[in-house]
Structures are given as structure tokens and as C-alpha cells.
Backbone as XML, in Angstrom:
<?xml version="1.0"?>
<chain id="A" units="angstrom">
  <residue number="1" name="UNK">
    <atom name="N" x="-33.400" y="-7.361" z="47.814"/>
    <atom name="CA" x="-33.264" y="-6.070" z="47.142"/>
    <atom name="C" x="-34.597" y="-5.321" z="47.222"/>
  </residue>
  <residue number="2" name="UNK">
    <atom name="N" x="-34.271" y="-4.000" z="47.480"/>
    <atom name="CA" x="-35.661" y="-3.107" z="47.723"/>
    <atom name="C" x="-35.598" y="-2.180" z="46.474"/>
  </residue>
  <residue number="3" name="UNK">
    <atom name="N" x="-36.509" y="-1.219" z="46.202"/>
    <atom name="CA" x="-36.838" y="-0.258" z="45.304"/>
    <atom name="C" x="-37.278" y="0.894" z="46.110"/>
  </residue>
  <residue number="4" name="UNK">
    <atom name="N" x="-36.540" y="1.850" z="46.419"/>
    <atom name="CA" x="-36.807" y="3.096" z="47.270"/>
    <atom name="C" x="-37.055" y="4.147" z="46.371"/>
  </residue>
  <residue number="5" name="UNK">
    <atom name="N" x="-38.149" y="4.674" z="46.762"/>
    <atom name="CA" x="-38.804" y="5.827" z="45.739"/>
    <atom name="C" x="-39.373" y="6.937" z="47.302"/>
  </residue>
  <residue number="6" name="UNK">
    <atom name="N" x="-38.251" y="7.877" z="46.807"/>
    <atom name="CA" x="-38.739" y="9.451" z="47.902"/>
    <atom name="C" x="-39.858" y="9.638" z="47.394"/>
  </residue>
  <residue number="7" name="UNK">
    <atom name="N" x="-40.762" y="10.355" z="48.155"/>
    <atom name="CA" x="-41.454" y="11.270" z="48.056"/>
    <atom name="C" x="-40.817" y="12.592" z="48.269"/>
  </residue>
  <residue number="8" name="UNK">
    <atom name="N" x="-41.296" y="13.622" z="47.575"/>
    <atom name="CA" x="-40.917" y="15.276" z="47.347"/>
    <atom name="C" x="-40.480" y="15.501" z="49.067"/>
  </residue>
  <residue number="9" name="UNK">
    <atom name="N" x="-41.857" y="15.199" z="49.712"/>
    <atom name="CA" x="-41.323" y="15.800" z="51.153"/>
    <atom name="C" x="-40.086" y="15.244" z="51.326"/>
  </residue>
  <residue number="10" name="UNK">
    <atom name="N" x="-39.749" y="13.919" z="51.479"/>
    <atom name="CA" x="-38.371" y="12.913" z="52.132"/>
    <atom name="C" x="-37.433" y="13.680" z="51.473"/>
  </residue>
  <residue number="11" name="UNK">
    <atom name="N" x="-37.790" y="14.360" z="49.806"/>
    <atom name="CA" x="-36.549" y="14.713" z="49.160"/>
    <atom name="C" x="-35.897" y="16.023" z="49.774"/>
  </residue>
  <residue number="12" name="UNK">
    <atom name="N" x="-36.823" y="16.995" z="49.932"/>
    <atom name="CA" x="-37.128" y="17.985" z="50.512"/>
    <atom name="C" x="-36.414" y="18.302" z="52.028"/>
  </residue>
  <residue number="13" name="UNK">
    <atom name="N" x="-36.739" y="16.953" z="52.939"/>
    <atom name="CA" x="-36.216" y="16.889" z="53.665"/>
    <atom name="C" x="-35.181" y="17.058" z="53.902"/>
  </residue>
  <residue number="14" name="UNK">
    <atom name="N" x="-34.397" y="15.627" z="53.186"/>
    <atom name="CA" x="-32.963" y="15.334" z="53.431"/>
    <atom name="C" x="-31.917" y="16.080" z="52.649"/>
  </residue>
  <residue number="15" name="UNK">
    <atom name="N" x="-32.638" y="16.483" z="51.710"/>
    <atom name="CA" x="-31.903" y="18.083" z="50.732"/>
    <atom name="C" x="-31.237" y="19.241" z="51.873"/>
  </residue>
  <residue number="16" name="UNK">
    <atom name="N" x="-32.443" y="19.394" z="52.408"/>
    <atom name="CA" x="-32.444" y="20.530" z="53.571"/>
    <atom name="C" x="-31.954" y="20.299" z="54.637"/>
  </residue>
  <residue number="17" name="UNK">
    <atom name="N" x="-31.117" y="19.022" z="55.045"/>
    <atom name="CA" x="-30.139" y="19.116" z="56.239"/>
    <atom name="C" x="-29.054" y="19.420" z="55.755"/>
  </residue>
  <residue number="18" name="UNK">
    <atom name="N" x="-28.728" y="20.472" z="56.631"/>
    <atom name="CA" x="-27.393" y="21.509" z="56.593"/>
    <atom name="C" x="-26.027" y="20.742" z="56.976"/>
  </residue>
  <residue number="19" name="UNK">
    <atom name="N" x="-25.742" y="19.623" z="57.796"/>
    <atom name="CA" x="-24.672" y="18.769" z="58.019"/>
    <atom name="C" x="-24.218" y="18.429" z="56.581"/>
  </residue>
  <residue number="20" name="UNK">
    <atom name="N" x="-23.472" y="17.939" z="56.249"/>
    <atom name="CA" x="-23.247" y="17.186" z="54.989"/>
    <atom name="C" x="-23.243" y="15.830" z="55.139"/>
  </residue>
  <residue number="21" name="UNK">
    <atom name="N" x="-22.157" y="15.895" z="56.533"/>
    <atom name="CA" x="-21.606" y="14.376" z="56.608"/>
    <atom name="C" x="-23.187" y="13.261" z="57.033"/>
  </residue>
  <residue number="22" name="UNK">
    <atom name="N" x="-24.120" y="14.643" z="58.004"/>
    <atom name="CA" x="-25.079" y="13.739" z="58.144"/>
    <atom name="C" x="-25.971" y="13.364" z="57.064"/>
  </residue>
  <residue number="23" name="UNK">
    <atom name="N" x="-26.154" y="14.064" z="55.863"/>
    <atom name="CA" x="-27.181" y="13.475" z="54.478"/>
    <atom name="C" x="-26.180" y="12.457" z="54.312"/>
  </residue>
  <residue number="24" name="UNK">
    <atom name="N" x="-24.825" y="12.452" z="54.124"/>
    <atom name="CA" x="-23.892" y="11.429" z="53.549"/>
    <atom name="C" x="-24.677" y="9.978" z="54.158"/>
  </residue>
  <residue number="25" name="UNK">
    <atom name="N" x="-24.103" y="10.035" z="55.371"/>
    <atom name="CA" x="-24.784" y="8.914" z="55.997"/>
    <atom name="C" x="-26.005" y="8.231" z="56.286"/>
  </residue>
  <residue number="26" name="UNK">
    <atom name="N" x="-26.952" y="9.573" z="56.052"/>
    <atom name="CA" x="-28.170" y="8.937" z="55.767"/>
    <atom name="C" x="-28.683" y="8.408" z="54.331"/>
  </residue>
  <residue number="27" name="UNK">
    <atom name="N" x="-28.180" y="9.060" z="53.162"/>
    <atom name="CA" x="-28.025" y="8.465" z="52.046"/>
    <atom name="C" x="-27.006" y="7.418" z="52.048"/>
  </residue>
  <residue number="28" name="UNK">
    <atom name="N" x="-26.307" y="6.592" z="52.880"/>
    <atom name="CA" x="-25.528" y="5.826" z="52.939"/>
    <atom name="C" x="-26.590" y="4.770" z="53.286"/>
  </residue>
  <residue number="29" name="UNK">
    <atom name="N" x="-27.551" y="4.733" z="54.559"/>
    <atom name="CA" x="-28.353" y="4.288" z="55.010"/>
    <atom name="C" x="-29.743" y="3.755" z="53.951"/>
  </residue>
  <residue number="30" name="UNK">
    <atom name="N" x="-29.645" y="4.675" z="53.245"/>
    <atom name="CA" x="-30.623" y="4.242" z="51.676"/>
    <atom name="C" x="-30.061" y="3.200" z="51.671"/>
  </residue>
  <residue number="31" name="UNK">
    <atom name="N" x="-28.566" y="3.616" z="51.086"/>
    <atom name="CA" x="-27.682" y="2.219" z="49.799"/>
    <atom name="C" x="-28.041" y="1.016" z="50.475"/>
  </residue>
  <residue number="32" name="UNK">
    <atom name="N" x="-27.615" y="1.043" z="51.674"/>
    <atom name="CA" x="-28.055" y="-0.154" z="52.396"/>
    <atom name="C" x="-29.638" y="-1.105" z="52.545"/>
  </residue>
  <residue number="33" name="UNK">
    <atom name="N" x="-30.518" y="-0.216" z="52.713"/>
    <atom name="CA" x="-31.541" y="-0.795" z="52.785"/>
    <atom name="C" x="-32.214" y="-0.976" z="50.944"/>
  </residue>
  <residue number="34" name="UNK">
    <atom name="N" x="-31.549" y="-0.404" z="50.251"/>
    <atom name="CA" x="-31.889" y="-0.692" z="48.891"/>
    <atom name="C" x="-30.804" y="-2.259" z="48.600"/>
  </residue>
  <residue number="35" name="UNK">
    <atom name="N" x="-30.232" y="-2.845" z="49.223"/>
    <atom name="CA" x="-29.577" y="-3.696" z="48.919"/>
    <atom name="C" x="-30.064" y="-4.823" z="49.975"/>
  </residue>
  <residue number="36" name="UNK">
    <atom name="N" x="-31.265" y="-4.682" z="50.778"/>
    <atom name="CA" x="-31.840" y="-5.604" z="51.553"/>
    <atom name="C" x="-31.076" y="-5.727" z="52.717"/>
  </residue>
  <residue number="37" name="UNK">
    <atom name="N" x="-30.626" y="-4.650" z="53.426"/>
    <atom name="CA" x="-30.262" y="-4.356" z="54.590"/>
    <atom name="C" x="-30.904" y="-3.763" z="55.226"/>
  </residue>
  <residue number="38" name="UNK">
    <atom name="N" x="-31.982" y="-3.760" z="55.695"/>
    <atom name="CA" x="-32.793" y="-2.455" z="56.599"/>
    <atom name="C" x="-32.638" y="-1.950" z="57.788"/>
  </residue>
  <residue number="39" name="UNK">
    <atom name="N" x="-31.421" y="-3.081" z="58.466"/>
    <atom name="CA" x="-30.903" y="-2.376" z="59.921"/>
    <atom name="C" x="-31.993" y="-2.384" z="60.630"/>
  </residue>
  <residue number="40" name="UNK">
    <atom name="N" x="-31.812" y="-1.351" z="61.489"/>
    <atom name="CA" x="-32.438" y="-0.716" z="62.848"/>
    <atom name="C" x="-33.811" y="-0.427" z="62.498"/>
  </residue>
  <residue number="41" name="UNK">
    <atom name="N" x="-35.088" y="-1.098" z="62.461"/>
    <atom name="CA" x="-36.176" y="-0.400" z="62.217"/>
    <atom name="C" x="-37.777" y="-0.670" z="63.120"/>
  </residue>
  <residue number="42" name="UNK">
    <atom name="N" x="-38.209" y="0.325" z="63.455"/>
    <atom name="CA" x="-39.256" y="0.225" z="64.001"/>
    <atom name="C" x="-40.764" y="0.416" z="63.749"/>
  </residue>
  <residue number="43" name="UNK">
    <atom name="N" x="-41.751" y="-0.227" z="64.239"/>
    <atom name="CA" x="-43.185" y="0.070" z="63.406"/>
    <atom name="C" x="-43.374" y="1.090" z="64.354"/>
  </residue>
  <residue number="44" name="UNK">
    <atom name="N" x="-44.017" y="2.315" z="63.721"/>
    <atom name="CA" x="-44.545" y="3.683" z="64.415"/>
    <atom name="C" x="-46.001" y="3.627" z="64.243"/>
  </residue>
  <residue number="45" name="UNK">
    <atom name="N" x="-46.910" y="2.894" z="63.569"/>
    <atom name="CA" x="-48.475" y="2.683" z="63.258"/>
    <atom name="C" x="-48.827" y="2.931" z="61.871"/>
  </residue>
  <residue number="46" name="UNK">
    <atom name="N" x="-50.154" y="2.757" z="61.639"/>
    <atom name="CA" x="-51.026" y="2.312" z="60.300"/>
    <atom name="C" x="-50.031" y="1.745" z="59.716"/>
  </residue>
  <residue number="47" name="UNK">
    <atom name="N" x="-49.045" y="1.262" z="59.555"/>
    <atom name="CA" x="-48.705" y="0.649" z="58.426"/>
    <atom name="C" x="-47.073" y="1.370" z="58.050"/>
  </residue>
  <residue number="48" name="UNK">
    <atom name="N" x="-46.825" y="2.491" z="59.188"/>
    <atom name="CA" x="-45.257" y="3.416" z="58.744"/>
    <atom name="C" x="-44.242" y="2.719" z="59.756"/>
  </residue>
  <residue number="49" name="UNK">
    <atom name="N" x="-43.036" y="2.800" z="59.378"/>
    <atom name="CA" x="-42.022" y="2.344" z="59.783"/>
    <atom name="C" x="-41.202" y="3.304" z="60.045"/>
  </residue>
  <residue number="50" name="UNK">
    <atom name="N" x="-39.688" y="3.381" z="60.742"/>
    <atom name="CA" x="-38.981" y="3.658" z="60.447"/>
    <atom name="C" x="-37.939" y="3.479" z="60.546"/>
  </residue>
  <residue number="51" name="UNK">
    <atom name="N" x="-36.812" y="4.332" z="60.083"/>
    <atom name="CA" x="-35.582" y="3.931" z="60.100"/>
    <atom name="C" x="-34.406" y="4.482" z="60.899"/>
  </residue>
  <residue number="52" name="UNK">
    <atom name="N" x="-34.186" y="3.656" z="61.998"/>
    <atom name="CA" x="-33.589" y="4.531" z="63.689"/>
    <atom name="C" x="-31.928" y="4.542" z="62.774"/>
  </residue>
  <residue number="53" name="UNK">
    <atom name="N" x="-31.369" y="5.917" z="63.001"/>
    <atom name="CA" x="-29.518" y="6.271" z="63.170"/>
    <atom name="C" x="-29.612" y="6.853" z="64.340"/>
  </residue>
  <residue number="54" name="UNK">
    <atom name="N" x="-28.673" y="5.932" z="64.855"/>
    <atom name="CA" x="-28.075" y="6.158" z="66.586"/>
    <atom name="C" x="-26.863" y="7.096" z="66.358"/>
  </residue>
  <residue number="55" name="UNK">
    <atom name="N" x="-26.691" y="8.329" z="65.477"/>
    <atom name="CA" x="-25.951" y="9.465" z="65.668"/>
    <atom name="C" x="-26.228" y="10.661" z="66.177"/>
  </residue>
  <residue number="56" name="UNK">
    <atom name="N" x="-25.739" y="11.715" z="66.343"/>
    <atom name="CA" x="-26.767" y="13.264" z="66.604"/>
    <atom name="C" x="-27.423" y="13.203" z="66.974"/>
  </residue>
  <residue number="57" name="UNK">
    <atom name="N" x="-28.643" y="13.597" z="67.083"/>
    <atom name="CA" x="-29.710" y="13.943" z="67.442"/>
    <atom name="C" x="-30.181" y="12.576" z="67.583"/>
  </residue>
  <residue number="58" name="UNK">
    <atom name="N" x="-30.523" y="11.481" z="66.620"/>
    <atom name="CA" x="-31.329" y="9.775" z="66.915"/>
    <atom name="C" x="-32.167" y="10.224" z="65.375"/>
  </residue>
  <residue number="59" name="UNK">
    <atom name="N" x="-31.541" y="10.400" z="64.346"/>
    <atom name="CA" x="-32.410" y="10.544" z="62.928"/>
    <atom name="C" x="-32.615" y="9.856" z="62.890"/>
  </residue>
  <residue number="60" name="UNK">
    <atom name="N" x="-34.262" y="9.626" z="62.286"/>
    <atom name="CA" x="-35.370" y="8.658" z="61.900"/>
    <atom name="C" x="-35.340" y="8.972" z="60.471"/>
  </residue>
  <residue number="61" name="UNK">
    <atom name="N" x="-35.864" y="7.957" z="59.824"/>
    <atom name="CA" x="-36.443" y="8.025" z="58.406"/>
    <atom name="C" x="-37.449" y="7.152" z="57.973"/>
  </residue>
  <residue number="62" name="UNK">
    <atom name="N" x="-39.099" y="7.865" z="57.984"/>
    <atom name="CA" x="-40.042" y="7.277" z="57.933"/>
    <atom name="C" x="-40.752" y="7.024" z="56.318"/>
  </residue>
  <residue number="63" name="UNK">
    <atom name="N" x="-41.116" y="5.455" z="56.553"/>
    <atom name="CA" x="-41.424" y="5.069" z="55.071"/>
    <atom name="C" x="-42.569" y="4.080" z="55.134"/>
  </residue>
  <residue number="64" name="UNK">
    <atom name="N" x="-43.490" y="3.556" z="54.257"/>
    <atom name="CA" x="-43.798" y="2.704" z="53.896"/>
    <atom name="C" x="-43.257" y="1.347" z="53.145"/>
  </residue>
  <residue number="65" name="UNK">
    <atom name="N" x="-44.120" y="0.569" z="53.370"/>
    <atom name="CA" x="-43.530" y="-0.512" z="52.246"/>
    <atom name="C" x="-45.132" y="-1.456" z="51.723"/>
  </residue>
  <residue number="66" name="UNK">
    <atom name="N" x="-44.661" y="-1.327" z="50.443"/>
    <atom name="CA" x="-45.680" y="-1.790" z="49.381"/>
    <atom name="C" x="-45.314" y="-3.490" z="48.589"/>
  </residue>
  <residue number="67" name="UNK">
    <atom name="N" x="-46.264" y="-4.131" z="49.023"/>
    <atom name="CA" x="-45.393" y="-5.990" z="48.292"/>
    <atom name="C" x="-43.917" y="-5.992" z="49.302"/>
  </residue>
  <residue number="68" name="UNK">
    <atom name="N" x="-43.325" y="-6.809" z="48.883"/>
    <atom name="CA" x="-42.107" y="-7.600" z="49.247"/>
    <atom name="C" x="-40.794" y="-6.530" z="48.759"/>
  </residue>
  <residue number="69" name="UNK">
    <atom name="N" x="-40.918" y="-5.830" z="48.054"/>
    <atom name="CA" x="-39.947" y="-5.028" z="47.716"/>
    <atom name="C" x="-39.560" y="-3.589" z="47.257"/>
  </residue>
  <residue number="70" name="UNK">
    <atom name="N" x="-41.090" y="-3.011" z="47.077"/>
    <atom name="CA" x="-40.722" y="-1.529" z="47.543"/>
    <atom name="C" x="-41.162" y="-0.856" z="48.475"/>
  </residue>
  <residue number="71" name="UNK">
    <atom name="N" x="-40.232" y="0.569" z="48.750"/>
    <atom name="CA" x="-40.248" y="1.171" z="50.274"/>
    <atom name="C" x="-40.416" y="2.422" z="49.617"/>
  </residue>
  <residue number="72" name="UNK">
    <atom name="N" x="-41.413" y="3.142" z="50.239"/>
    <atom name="CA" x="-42.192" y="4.623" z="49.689"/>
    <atom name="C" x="-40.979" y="5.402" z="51.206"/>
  </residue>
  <residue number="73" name="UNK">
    <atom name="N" x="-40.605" y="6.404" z="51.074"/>
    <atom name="CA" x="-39.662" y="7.092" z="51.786"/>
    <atom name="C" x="-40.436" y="8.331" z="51.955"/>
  </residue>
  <residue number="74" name="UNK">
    <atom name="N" x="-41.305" y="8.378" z="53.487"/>
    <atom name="CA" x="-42.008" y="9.736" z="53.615"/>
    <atom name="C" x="-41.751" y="10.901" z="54.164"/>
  </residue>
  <residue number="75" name="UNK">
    <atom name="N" x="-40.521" y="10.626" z="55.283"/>
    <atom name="CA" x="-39.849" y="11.604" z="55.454"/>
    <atom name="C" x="-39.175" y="11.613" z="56.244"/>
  </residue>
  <residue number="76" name="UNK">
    <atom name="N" x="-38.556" y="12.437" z="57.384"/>
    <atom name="CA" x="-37.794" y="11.916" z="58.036"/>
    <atom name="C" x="-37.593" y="13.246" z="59.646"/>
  </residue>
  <residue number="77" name="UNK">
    <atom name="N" x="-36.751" y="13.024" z="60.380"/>
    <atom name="CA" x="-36.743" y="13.933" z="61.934"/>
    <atom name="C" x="-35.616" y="13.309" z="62.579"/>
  </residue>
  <residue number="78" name="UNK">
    <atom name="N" x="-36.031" y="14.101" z="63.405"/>
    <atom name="CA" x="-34.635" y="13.593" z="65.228"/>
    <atom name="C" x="-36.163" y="12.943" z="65.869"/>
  </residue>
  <residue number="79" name="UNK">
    <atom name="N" x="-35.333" y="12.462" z="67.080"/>
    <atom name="CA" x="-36.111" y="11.812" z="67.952"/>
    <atom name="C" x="-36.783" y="12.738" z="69.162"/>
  </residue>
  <residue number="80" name="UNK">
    <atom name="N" x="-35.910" y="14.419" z="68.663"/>
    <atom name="CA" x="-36.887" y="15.207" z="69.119"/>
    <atom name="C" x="-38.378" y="15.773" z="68.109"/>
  </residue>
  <residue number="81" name="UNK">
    <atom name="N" x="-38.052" y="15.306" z="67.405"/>
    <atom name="CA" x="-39.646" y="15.319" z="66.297"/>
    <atom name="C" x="-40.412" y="14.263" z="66.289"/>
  </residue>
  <residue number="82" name="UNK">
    <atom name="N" x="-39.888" y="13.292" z="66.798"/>
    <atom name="CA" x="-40.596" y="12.073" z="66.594"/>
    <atom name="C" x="-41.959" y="12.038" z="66.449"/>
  </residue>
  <residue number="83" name="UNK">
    <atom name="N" x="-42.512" y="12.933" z="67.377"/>
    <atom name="CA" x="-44.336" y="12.846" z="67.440"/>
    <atom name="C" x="-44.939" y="13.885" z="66.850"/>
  </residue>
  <residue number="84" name="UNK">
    <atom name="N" x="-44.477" y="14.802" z="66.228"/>
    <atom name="CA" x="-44.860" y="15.826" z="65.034"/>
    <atom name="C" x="-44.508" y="15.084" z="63.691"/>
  </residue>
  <residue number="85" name="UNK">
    <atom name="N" x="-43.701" y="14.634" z="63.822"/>
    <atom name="CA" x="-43.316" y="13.378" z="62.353"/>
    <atom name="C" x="-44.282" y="12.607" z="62.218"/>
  </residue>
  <residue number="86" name="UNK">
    <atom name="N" x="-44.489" y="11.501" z="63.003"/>
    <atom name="CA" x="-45.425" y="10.667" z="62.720"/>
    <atom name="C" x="-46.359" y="11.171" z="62.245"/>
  </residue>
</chain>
């Protein structure tokens, strides 16, 4: 079990995608990794991760993780942002 805490930007973010079905699923993608599922994830450097959806565009959702069980949620892109994200 994880403890996911957005940051304003992540909130900001995922507020502000205009799809519905796609926040659905990416807040679906929370539930999951708050229940110790983290799926698909990759190290991007210093210490950020993220979190690959193989839909649309290839949404990422980039986070930290602090101890064994919480995940700081910093924000998120397509895999055409990928390197302005990071």
C-alpha cells in the first residue's frame, strides 16, 4: 500500500485534461498504484519516476517516492512532452 499526495502542479495538471475518459483512467491508474500496484514504470533521473499509459498520446505521470510507501505525484505529459516534463 502506497500514500499518494499530488502536488498543486499534478493537481493542476490532471484537472486540466479536457478528455474525461482520459483523467478517468488516469485517476484509475492512482487507485491502483495506491493499492501497491505500480504497473508500467520507469526511472527518468535524480531520483523521478514515472508512470507509462500505453493509450493516446503514451501519458506519463511523474512522481517521487519517499521511504517504502509514499509517492509525491509531480506531474504529468504525453510522450510528446517527455523532455520538457522532466
Amino acid at each position: 500500500m502506497y500514500s499518494i499526495k499530488p502536488l498543486p502542479e499534478f493537481t493542476t495538471w490532471l484537472d486540466g485534461l479536457k478528455d474525461r475518459v482520459t483523467r478517468l483512467r488516469l485517476a484509475r491508474r492512482l487507485d491502483k498504484a495506491q493499492r501497491g500496484n505500480l504497473g508500467d514504470v520507469k526511472v527518468v533521473g535524480d531520483g523521478v519516476f514515472e508512470m507509462r499509459e500505453h493509450f493516446g498520446p503514451g501519458w506519463r505521470m511523474y512522481y517521487i517516492q519517499r521511504g517504502e510507501t509514499l509517492i509525491i505525484m509531480l506531474g504529468g505529459g504525453d510522450k510528446s512532452t517527455q523532455s520538457s516534463d522532466i
